[in-house]
N, C-alpha and C positions, 0 to 999 in steps of 0.2 A: 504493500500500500504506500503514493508517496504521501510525503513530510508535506501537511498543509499550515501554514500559518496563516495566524488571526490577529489581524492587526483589529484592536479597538474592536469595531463591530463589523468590518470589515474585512472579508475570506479573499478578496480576491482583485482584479481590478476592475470588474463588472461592476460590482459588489459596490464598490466606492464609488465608480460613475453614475449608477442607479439615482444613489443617496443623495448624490451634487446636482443630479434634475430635478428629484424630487424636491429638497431643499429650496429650491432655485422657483418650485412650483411652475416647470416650464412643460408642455405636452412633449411627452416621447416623440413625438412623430411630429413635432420641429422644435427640434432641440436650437438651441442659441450655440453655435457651434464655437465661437469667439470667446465665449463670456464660459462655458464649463472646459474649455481647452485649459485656459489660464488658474481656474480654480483646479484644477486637478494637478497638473504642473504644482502650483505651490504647495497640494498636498504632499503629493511627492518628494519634494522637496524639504518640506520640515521633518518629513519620516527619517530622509535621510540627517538631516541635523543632529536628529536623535537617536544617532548612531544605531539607526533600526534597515535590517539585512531589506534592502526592496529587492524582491524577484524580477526575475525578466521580464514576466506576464506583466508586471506594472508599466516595463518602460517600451513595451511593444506597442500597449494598446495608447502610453503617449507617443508615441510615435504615429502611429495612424488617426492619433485626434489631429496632430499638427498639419500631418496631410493636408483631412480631409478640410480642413480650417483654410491652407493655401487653395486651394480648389474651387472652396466656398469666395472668394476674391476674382476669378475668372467668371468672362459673361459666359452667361448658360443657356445660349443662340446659338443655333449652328445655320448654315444655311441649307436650304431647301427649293428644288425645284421652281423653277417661273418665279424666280425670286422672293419666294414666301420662306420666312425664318422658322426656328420650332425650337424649343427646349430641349436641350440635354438632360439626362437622367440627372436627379439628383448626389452629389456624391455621398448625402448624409444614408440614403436607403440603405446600403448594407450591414452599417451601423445599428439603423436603428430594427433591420431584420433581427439580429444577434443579441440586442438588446428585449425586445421582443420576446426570443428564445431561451433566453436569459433567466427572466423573470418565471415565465411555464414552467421550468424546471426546477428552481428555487421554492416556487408554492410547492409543486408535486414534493418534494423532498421535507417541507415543512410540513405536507399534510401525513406526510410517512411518518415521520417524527413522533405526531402527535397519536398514528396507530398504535406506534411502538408502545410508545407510554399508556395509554388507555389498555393495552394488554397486556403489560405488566400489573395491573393492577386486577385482574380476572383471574381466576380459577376453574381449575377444569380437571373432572375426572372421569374415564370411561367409564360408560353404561355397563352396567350390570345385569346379568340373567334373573329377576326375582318370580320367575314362570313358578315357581314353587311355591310363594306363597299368593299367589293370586289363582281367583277362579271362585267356585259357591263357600259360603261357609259351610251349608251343611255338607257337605264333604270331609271336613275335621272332626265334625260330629257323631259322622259313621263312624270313626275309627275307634279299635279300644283300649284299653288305660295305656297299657305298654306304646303303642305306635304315638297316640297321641302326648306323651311323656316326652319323646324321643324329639318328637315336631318341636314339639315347644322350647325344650333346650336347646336345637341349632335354631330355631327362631331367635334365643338369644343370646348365642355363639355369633351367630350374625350383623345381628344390632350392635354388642358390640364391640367388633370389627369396622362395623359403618362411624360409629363413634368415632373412634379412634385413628381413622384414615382422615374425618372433617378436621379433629380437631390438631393430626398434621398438616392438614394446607392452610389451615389459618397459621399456622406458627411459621412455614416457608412463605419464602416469596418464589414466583416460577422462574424457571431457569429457561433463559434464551438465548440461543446461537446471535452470536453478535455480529457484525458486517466482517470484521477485520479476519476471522478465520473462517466467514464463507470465500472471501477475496481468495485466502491462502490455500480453502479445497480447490478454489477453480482454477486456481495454478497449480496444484499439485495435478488436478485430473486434467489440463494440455501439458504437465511436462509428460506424463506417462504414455499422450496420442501424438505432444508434435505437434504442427500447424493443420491439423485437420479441421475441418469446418463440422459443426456438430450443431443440433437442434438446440435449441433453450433448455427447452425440458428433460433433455438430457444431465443438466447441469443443477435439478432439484433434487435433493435426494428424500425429500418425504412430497411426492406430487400432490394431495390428497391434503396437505397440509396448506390453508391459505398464507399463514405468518411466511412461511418457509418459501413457498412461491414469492411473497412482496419481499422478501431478506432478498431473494436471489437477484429477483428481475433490481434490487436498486445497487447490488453489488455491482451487476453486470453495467449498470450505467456509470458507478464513480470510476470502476476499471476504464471504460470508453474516456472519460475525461480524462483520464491519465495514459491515453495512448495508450492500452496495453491489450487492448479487445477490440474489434471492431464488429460491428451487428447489421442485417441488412431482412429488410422486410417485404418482398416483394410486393404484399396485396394487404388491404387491411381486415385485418382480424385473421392474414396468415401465419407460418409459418414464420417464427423469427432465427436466423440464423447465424451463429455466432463465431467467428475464426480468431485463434489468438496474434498479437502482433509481437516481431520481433523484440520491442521494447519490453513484453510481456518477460521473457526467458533471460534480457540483459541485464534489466534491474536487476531481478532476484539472484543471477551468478554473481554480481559488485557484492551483494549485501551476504553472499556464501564466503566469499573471500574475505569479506571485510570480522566475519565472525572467526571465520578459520584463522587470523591473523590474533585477534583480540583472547582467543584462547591458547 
């Protein structure tokens, strides 16, 4: 899994851009490109003051604000047939696509969040056969002293065992596979195939399991952001299909050596 830092409230350099339109209370979809170029820049800039590590991703995406900012300075007329002019594409659009895309996937990831939690606080135990004690009563009635003697004490050999199973799940709290070692099964299950392309579902090991399906499908999304998966869907509501990428098998040998060395 990589190393993500958090600056302040801010995960990333989306993250920070977001805040500074928001802030700024300007519509996504026409951003003041001049006026959050410069606010971003000097955020960047006091991180660095404060002797705080900025990632790439910070000075990439200023770089393509400065761009898009020179850009936004050129007329945006081109010429056109029988003398008629027309508009060039905006050069803010792809921006504000990714920005956009951004945002969809930060809810989704926030509303995941909040599954997580709401499930840790539930309880659950598998259904029981109690076909034995259901059906008429007079049925119990028929029977005599001996049989019905017999009923009655695993009647409450039963109960309680039913006790005593509640009054363990109130004292645990439930135990859940957490993202960082489903990451490390679905690396361990492409080092064992290699770069083969394999189904999603291949990649669940309890199918049947909702929790475990929504662990997988958001593993397999932080891997994508980290370059280390790529997924491809032909149709919707098809087949999702999943091939590791090289950076997948790189990472993990640095961090084999890096342990082999520290021991």
């Amino acid at each position: 899994m990589s190393y993500r830092v958090k600056l302040n409230v801010f995960e990333g350099p989306f993250d920070l851009l977001v805040y500074l339109i928001e802030h700024a209370r300007m519509s996504i979809y026409d951003i003041k490109v001049s006026e959050i170029t410069g606010q971003y820049i000097d955020y960047v800039n006091k991180m660095r003051e404060a002797d705080v590590n900025v990632s790439a991703e910070f000075m990439v995406l200023a770089a393509s604000l400065i761009e898009i900012k020179s850009k936004m300075l050129l007329p945006r007329v081109a010429a056109a047939g029988d003398g008629v002019t027309e508009l060039t594409e905006d050069p803010r659009t792809e921006l504000v696509q990714k920005l956009l895309e951004y945002k969809r996937y930060k809810s989704i990831s926030e509303m995941l969040g909040e599954r997580y939690e709401e499930s840790g606080m539930s309880l659950a135990k598998t259904q029981e056969d109690i076909s034995a004690y259901t059906g008429e009563a007079d049925v119990y009635l028929s029977l005599d002293a001996d049989k019905f003697k017999n009923a009655f004490e695993a009647f409450l050999i039963r109960k309680k065992k039913i006790e005593e199973i509640r009054e363990h799940h109130k004292r645990s709290e439930k135990q859940r596979m957490t993202a960082e070692l489903r990451m490390e099964d679905i690396r361990l299950f492409f080092a064992d195939r290699g770069k083969e392309q394999v189904d999603f579902r291949q990649l669940i090991p309890k199918k049947d399991d909702k929790y475990d399906v929504a662990l997988t499908f958001s593993s397999v999304l932080e891997m994508m952001k980290s370059n280390k998966l790529t997924a491809e869907q032909k149709k919707l509501f098809g087949d999702i299909l999943v091939k590791p990428m090289d950076n997948l098998f790189e990472t993990n040998a640095a961090d084999d050596r890096d342990d082999g060395g520290s021991n």
